[in-house]
N, C-alpha and C positions, 0 to 999 in steps of 0.2 A: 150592197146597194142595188137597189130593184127598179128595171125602168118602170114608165109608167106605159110609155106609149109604145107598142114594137117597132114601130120605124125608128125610133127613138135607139132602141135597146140595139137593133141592125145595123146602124149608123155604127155608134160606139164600139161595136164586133168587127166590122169591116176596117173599122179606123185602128184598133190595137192591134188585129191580126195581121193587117199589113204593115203595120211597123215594126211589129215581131219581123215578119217575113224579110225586109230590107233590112233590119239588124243584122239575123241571120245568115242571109248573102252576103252583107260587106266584112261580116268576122270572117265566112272562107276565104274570101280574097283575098283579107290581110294579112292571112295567116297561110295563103295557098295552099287549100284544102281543097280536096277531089268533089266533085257531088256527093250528096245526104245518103243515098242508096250504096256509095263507097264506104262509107264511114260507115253507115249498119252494118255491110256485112265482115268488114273487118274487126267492128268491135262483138260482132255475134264468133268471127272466129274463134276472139281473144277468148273472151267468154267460157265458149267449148273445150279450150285447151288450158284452161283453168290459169291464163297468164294475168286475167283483171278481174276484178269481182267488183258486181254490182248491187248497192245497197241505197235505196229509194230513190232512184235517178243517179246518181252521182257513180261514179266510175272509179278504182285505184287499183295499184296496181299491188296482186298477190304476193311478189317477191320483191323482199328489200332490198337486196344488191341488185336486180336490176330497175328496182326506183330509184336507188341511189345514182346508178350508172345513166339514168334516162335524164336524172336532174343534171350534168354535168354534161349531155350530151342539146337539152333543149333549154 
């Protein structure tokens, strides 16, 4: 869907972006999650140490005994 008018189209940007944003925020909370910049670089650790693998966004974990042990532990 294509605006017509750019204030239009700005509106609707600012409107979904910031509801992304407060989504975002209330899922760390409720789940007590560190800041965004924590979480990248722990999942760039993971990444480097070949413990999760990353296929088009989505994250899992390399090793089945410890997905299986991670399922059981969260």
């Amino acid at each position: 869907m294509r605006c017509v008018k750019s204030a239009t189209c700005f509106a609707q940007y600012v409107l979904r972006n910031s509801f992304c944003a407060i989504r975002f925020f209330l899922y760390l909370k409720r789940h007590n999650l560190p800041s965004t910049s924590t979480i990248r670089t722990a999942l760039k650790a993971l990444l480097d140490k070949e413990m999760i693998l990353e296929n088009r966004g989505a994250y899992s974990v390399y090793n089945r005994f410890m997905s299986m042990w991670l399922a059981t532990r969260f």
